[in-house]
C-alpha positions as CSV (number, residue, x, y, z in Angstrom):
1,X,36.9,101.2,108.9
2,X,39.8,98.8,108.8
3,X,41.5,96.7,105.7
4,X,43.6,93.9,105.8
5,X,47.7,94.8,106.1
6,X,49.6,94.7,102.7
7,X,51.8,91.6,103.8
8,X,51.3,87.9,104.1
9,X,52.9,85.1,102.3
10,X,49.9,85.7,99.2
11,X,50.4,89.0,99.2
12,X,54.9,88.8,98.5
13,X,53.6,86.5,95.7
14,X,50.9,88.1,93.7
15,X,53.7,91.2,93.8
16,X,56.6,89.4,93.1
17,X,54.6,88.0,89.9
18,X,53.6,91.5,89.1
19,X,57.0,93.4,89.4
20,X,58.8,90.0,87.5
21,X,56.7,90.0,84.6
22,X,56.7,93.9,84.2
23,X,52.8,94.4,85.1
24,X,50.9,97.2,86.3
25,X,48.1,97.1,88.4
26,X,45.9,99.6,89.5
27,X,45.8,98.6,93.4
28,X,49.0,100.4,93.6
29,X,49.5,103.3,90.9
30,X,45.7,104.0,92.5
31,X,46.9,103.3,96.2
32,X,44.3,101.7,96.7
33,X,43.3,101.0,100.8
34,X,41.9,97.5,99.5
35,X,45.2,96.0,98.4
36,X,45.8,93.7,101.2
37,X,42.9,91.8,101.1
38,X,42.7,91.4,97.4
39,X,46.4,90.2,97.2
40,X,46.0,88.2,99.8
41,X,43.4,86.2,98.6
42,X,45.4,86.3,95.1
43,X,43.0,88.6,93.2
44,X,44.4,91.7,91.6
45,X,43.2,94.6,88.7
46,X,45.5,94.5,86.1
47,X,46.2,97.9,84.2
48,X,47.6,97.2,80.7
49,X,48.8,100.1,78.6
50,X,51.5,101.7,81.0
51,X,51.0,103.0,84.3
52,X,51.1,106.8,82.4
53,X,48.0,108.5,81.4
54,X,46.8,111.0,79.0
55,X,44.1,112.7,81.5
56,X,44.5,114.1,84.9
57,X,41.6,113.4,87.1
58,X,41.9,115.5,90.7
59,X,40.9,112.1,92.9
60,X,43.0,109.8,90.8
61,X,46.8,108.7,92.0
62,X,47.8,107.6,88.5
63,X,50.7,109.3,86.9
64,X,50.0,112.4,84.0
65,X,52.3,112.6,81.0
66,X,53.2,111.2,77.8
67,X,53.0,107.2,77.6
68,X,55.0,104.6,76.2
69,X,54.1,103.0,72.9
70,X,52.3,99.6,73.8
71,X,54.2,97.0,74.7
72,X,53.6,94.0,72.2
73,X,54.5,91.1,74.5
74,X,52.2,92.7,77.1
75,X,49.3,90.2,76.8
76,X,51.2,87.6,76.3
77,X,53.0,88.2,80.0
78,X,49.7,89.0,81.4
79,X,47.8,85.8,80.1
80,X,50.7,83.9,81.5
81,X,50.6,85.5,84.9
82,X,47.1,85.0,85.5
83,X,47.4,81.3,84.7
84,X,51.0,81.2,87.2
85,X,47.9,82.3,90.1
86,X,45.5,80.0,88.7
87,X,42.7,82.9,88.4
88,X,39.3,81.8,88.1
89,X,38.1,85.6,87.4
90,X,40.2,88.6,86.6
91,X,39.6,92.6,86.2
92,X,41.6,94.4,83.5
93,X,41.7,98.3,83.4
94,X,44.0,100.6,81.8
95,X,45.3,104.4,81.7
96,X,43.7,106.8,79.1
97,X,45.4,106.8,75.9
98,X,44.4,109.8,74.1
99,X,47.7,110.0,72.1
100,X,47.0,106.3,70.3
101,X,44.5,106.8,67.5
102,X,41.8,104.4,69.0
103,X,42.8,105.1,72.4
104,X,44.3,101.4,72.7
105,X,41.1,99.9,72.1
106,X,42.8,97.3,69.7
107,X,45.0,96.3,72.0
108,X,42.7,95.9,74.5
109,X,40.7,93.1,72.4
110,X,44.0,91.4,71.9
111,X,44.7,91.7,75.6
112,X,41.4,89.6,76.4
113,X,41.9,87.4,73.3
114,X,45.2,86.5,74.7
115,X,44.0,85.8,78.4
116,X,40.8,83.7,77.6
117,X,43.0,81.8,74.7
118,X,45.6,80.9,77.3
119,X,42.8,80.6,80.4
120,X,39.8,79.1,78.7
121,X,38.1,78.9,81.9
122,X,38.6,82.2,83.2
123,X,36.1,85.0,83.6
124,X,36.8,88.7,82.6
125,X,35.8,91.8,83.6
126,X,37.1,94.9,81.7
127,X,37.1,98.4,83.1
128,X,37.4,100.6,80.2
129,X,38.1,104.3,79.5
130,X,36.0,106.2,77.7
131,X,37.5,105.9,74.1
132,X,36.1,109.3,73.4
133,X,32.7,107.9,73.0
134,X,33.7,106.2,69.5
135,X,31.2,103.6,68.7
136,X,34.0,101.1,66.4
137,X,36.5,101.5,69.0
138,X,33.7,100.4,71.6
139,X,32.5,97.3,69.2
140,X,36.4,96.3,69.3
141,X,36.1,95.5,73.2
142,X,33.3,93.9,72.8
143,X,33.6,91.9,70.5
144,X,36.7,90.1,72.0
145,X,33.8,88.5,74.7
146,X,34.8,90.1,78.1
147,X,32.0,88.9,80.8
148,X,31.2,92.6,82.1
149,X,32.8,95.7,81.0
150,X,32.7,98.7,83.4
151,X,33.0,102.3,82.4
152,X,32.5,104.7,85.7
153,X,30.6,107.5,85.7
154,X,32.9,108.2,88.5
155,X,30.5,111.7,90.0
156,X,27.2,113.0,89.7
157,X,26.9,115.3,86.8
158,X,27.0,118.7,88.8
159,X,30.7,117.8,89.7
160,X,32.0,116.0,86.6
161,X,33.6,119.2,85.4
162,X,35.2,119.9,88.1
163,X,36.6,116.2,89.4
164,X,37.2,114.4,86.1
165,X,39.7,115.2,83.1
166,X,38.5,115.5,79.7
167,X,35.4,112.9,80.4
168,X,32.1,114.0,80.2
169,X,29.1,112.4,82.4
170,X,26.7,112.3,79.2
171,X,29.4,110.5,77.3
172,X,30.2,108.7,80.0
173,X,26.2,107.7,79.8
174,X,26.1,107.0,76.3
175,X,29.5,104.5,76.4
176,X,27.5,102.3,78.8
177,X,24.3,102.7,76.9
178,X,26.2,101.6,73.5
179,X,27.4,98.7,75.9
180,X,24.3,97.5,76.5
181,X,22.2,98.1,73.8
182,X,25.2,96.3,71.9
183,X,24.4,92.9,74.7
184,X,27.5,93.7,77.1
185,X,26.8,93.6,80.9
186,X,27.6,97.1,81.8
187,X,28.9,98.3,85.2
188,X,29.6,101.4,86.4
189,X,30.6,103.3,90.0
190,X,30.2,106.1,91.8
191,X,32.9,107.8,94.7
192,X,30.6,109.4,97.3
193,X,32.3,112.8,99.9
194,X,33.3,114.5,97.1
195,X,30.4,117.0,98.0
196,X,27.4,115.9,96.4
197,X,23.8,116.2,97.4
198,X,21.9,113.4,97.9
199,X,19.3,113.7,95.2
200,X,21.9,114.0,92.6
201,X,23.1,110.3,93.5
202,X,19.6,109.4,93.0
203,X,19.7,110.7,89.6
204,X,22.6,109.5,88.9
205,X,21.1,106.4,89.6
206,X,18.4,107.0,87.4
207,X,20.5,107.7,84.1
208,X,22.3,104.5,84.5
209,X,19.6,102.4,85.0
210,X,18.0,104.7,81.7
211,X,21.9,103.8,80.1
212,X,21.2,99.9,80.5
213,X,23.9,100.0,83.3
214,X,22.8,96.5,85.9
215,X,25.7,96.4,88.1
216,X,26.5,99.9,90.8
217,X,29.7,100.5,93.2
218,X,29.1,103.2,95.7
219,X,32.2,104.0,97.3
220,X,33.7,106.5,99.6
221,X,36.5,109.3,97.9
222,X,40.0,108.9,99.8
223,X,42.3,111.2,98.9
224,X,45.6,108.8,97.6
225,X,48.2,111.3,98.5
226,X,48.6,115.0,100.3
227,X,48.7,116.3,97.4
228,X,45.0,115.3,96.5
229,X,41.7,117.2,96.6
230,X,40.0,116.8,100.3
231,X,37.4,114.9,100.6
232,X,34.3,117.3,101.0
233,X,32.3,114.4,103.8
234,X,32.8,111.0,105.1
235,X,29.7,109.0,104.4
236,X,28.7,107.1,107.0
237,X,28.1,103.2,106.9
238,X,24.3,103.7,107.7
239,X,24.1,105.6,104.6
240,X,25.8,103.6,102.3
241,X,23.8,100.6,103.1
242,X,20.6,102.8,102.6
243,X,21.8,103.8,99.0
244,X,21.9,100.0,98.5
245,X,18.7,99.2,99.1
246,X,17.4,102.4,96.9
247,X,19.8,101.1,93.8
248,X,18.1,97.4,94.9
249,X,14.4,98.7,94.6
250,X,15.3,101.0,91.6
251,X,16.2,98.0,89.7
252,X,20.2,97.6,89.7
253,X,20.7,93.8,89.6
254,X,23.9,94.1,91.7
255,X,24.6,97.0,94.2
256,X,28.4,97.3,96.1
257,X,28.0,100.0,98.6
258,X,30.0,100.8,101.1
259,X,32.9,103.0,102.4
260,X,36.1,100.5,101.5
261,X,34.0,99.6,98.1
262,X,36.2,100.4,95.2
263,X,35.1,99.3,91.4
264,X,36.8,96.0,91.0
265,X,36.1,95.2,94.6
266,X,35.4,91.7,94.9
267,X,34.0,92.0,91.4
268,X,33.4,88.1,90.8
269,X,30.3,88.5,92.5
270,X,29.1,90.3,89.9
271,X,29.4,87.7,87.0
272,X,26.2,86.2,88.3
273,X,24.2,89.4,86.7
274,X,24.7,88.3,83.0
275,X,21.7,86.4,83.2
């Protein structure tokens, strides 16, 4: 497996922009081994909301403790940053934010308000915590218009308890599921290595495509620092492309699978499976 070096003249800018205008982005409070290439070719995931969160997932480099209040000039500086790169799609994510009463999910309609009022062209793809499975905080995202909105399910059921903090896999099922039934193009992803069997991904499979979910990432579980769980296999290529043609005949409209694959992973291709 190789990835593209975290340098290049795209690469100072996107950061530069990022550090200048106080952003976050996920490719690097998640370390993520995909950061070259996506700079590079001026793409990033934006993480609004601080770079602290409430939960504290074992595969997840994102720091644990108490946030920040919001920042209100946050989606102004965001919207004006993706229109500085001249963005034709974008990915916005965030930390958990248990401690705000509807876990930010206001001010995550304002953020995409503010981008597509400033980027009228622009595509968006949100991926969205959990919200505690509340239904009104839910409507709020979508009802500012985001293209796709992704919620990962993250694990197979089995290990949910053990790999993720505070989310639970049928809540997880039932956010997407509201999505959808609700007209939202709902995306979700799954790390492989962190010791599943293979029938479970199968099943897993099967309750998202039951949840209304269209669009699957199948990556493989890095650890982002020493201090992070081990990864319990390395997939092998071979195998990832045969889960791709499974999620294929199962039904999934779009299927990302393989080893680098990472959520918002070249995630414009998927804005051709709202139709």
């Amino acid at each position: 497996m190789k990835m593209q070096r975290a340098n290049g003249a795209n690469y100072s800018r996107l950061k530069h922009l990022v550090e200048d205008n106080k952003l976050h982005t996920i490719c690097t409070s998640g370390n993520c081994p995909n950061i070259g290439e996506c700079w590079n070719s001026g793409t990033a995931t934006f993480m609004i909301l601080g770079d602290i969160c409430t939960r504290s997932c074992k595969f997840c480099n994102t720091k644990t403790g108490r946030p920040l209040p919001p920042d209100p000039e946050e989606p102004d500086r965001l919207a004006s940053a993706i229109k500085t790169l001249n963005l034709k799609h974008c990915v916005i994510t965030s930390v958990d934010r248990d401690d705000l009463p509807d876990g930010g999910a206001s001010f995550w309609a304002e953020v995409v308000r503010k981008i597509k009022e400033v980027n009228p062209t622009i595509t968006i793809e949100t991926l969205i915590p959990d919200f505690n499975g509340e239904e009104a905080d839910l409507m709020k995202v979508i009802g500012a218009g985001p293209d796709v909105i992704s919620h990962n399910v993250e694990t197979v059921e089995r290990l949910t308890p053990l790999i993720r903090s505070k989310a639970k896999y049928g809540r997880s099922l039932g956010v997407l599921k509201f999505l959808s039934d609700h007209g939202a193009v709902a995306k979700s992803g799954l790390m492989l290595g962190l010791g599943e069997r293979e029938d479970e991904v199968l099943s897993a499979m099967d309750d998202l495509l039951g949840a209304g979910c269209g669009i699957l990432t199948l990556g493989q579980y890095l650890k982002p620092s020493v201090n992070h769980m081990e990864p319990a296999e390395y997939v092998t290529p071979q195998k990832f492309g045969e889960y791709r043609e499974i999620g294929l005949a199962k039904g999934f409209k779009f299927v990302e699978s393989s080893p680098l694959v990472r959520s918002s992973f070249h995630a414009e291709r998927h804005i051709g499976c709202r139709e």
